[in-house]
N, C-alpha and C positions, 0 to 999 in steps of 0.2 A: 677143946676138940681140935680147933686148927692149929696148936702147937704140935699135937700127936700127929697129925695129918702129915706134916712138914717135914718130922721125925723120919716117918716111914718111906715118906718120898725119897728123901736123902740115902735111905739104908736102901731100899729097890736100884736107887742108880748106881752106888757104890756096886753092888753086885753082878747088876748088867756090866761095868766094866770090865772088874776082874775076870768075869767069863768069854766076854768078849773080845776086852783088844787087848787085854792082860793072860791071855790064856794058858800061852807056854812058861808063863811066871806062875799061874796058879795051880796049876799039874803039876812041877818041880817042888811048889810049897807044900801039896798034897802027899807026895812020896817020899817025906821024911825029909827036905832039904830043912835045913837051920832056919831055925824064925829068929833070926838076933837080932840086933839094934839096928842092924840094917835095911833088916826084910821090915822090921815096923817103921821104920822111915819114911822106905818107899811108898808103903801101905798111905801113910798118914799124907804124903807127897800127892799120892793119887786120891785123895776124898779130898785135896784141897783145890783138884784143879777141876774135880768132874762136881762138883758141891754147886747149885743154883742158888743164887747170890738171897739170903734172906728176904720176905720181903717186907715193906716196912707196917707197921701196924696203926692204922688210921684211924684204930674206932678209940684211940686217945687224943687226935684233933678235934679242935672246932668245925662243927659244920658251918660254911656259909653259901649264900647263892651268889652265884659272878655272872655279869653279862659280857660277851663280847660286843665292842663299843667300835664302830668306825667312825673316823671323823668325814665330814659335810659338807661340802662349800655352802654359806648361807651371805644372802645380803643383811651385813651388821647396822647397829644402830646406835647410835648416844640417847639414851632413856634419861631424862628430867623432867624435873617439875617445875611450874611458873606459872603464870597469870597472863588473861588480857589486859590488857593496854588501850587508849582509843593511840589512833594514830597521830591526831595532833590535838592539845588542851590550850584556848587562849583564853586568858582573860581581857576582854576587851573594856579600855579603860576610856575616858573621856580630857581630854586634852587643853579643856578651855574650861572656865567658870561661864555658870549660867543656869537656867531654871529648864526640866525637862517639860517640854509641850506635847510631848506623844504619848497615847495609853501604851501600860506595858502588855509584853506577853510573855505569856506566862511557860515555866520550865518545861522539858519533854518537847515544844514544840519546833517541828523540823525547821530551817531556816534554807535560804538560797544564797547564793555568792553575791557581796553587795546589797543583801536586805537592810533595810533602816530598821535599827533595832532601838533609836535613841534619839528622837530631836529634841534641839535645845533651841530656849528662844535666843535670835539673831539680836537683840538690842537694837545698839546702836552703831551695830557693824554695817549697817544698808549704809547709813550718816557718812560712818569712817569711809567705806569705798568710793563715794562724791564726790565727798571733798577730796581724797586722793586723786581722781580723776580729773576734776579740776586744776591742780595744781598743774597737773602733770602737762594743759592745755596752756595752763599761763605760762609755762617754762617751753612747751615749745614756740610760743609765740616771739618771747622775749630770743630766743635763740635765732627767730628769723630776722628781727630788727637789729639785731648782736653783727648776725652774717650781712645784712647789709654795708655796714659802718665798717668794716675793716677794707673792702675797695677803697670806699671815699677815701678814709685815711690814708692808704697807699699812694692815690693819685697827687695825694696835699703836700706828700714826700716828695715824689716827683716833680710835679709846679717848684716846690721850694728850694729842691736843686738847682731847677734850670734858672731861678735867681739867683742864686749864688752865680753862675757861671756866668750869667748877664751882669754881674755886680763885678768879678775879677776882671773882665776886659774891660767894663768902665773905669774902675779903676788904674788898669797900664795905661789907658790912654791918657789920663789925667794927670800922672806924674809925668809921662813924659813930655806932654804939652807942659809944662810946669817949668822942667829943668831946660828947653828950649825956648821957654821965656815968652810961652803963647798961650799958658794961660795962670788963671791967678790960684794962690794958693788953697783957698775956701773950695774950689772947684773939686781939687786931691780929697780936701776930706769931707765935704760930703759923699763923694766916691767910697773912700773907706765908712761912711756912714749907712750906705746902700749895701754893702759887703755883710756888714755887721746884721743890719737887718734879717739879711734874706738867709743867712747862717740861722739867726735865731727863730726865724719861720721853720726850717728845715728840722732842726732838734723839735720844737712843738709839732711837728706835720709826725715825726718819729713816735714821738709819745701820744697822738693820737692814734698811731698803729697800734700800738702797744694795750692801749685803753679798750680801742676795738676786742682786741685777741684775747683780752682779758675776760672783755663781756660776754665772749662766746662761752670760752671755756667755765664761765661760771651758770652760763643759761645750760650747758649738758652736764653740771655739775646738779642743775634744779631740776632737768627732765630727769635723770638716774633716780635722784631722791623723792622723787611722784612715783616712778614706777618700781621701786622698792615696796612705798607704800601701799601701792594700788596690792601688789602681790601677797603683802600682809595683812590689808585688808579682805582679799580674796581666801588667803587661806584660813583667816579666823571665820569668815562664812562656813567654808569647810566643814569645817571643825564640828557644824552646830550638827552636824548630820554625822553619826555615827553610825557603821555599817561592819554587814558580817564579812570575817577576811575569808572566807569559805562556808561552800556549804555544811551542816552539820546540824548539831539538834542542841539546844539550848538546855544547859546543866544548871541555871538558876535563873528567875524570874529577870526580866529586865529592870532598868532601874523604875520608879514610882510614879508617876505624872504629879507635878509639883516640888517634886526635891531638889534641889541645889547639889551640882555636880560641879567639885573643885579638880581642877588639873589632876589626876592621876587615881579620883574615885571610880571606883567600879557600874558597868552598868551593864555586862552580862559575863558569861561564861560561857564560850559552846566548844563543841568535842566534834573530832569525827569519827563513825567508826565503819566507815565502808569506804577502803581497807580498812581491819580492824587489825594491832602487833598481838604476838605472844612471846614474851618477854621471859627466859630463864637466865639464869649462868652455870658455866660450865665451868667443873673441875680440872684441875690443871693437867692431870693425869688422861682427860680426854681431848684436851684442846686441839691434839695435832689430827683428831676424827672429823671436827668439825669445818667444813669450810664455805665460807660464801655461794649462794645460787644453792646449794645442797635443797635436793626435797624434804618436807617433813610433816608428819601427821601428830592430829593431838585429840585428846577424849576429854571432852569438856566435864567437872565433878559433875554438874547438872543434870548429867546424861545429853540424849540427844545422839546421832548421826557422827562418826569421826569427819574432821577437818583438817583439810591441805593446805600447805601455804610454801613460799620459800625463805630460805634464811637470804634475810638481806644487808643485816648488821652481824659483826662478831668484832668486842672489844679485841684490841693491843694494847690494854692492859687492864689489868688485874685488879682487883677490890683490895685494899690492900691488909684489911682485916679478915675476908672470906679466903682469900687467894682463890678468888674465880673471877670467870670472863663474861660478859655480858652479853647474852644473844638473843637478836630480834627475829621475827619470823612475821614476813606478812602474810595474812590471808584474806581473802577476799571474804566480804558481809552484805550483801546487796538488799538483805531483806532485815537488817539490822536486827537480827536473830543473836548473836552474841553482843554480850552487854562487857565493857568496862569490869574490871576487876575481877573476873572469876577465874575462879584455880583449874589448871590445864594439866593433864599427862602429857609430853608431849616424845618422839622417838622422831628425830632427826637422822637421816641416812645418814651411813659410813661405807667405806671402800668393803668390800667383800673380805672373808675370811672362811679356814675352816675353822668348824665347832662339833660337837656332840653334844645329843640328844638325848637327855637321862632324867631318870625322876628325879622330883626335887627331894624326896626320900633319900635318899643316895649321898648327901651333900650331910660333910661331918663336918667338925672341928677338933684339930690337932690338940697338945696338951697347951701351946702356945697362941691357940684360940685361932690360929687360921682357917679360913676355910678352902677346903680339900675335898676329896676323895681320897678312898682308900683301894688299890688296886692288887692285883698278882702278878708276882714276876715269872718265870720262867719255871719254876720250882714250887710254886702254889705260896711262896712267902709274902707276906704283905708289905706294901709302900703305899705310902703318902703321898699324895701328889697334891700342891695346892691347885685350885682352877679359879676361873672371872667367870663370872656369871652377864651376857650377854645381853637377852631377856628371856622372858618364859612366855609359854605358850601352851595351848589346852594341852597338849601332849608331851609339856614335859618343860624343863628347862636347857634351852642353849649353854654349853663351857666350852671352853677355850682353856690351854693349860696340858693338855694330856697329848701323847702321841697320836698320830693320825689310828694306830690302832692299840686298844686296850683293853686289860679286861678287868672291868669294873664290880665290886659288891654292892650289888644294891639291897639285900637281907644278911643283915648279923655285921655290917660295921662296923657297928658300935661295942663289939663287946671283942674286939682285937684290936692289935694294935701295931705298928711297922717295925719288921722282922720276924713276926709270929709267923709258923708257918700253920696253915689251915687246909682242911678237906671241901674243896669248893666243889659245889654243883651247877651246871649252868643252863641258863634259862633261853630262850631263842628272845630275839628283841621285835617287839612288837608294832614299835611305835614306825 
């Protein structure tokens, strides 16, 4: 019926023509002028130019339903998954041999910074620090009777010079009385014999300096080595007394009362977790999203209340079997409500962007498995568009990928395909 319709349309305006702007042509054709190859020319001339252009026949398209889609400004986010962390895990170990004397206590319970979580018995380190401390009294004493003796000696140098110089003018005077024949020869050398003497005083008065300076330096050579020991002694006391390096809560029992703890045995474990980290990695393709101080929220599997924190690590470099980056996020625990090891959602802010807001209905795949939309171009023909998916939300999911405005299928996607041309219907957007 609508071809017949068309039909008649065409032959109505053909005729309005001829009568109207063709008039004097159609009275002429009327009154017997020649209808030749000419007058059908024109004829066929004028149904070509007054003819309303066919119009196209739709009920052999695909119906589909399109929306018109604007894009959004939203604040973006890097979506991962990871675990808590405590913030800091020691095993605290025992440094010395020796028997523990304290009852233990037991795992789960909270500790303070500096708690004795481990004593050991002191032996015979009381013994050892004495006796060091003694020593260290005999060698200062020996040091003051040291410093005495190096004056004396000095002054024995001195006296023993001034004999020498009392021995050389004894002696000029004795040769020369000698060679003027006033006095006898025995006089010259015991003169040279008094020389000789007081020379060999002077070298022995020297090597009693020497002796002095020696004694000293070896009496501060026995106080350093008392007070090495004294500090070695002090620090194996130390030692007997193991303590927590923070506060935190105790991850295994302390060590036993009675057991022997060799240098580098274990005698607790504690953790803290107020701060507690949330620990994921990020894929390489989001790293330039992510950056230090950034906010971020995360939904503990447990359930429970979401949780804020900031990022305060982000590896420079990469795992090198994942190719991803390492990032920490503190967040505060004050009621030690989140425990160690549990799996987190977590959405770390990113710089803003725009996106669209579309069912997750809407969201195909190409023949080459990407994921896409399928849109209309200008002509109702279909394209492919791939998009990212941002995150989702009760109303729909965030993409990125599509022009600030488009019009999207969100009913009959799937059953076209890009370049097909379709009869779209459109729907107002709700969300």
């Amino acid at each position: 019926m609508r071809v017949v319709s068309v039909i008649l349309a065409v032959l109505v305006a053909t005729g309005l023509y001829l009568v109207v702007i063709e008039r004097e042509w159609t009275m002429a054709a009327l009154a017997g002028m020649s209808a030749g190859e000419e007058t059908e020319a024109a004829a066929e001339t004028a149904d070509a130019d007054t003819a309303e252009p066919e119009p196209v026949d739709t009920s052999a398209l695909i119906k589909v339903v399109a929306r018109k889609s604007v894009a959004r400004e939203i604040d973006s986010a890097v979506i991962l998954r990871g675990q808590t962390e405590a913030m800091r895990e020691v095993m605290v170990r025992a440094e010395t041999s020796s028997t523990v004397v304290s009852p233990p206590l037991r795992k789960g319970e909270f500790i303070e910074e500096n708690q004795l979580m481990c004593e050991l018995s002191p032996g015979t380190r009381d013994s050892a620090l004495e006796e060091a401390r003694a020593r260290l009294a005999e060698a200062i004493a020996s040091k003051t009777e040291a410093e005495s003796r190096v004056p004396e000696a000095q002054s024995r140098v001195v006296e023993a010079q001034a004999r020498i110089d009392e021995a050389l003018v004894n002696q000029n005077a004795a040769r020369r009385l000698s060679e003027g024949g006033f006095a006898a020869e025995t006089r010259v050398k015991s003169a040279d014999a008094s020389l000789a003497a007081a020379q060999a005083a002077l070298e022995a008065a020297k090597a009693g300096v020497t002796g002095a300076t020696s004694g000293l330096q070896s009496a501060d050579a026995r106080i350093e080595s008392a007070e090495a020991a004294i500090a070695t002694a002090e620090k194996e006391l130390e030692r007997i007394e193991i303590r927590a390096p923070f506060a935190g809560l105790l991850e295994s029992d302390t060590a036993e009362l009675g057991s022997l703890l060799q240098p580098g045995d274990l005698c607790a474990t504690v953790i803290q977790l107020d701060p507690v980290k949330l620990v994921a990695f990020v894929p390489e393709t989001e790293i330039q999203r992510v950056n230090v101080g950034a906010p971020a929220r995360a939904e503990l599997a447990a359930g429970g209340a979401p949780i804020t924190g900031t990022v305060k690590f982000l590896s420079r470099s990469s795992d090198p079997t994942t190719r991803t980056f390492r990032v920490e996020i503190e967040v505060p625990n004050p009621n030690l409500a989140i425990r160690d090891g549990q799996t987190a959602e977590i959405l770390i802010s990113a710089p803003g962007s725009k996106a669209h807001l579309l069912p997750p209905s809407a969201l195909t795949l190409n023949a080459d498995g990407q994921l896409g939309l399928r849109t209309l171009d200008g002509d109702s023909t279909v394209v492919f568009v791939p998009v990212h998916v941002l995150r989702d939300s009760t109303d729909g999911v965030w993409l990125t990928g599509l022009p600030d405005e488009a019009d999207v299928i969100v009913v009959g996607q799937e059953f076209v395909t890009a370049g097909v041309k379709v009869a779209p219907t459109f729907q107002e957007q709700t969300q």
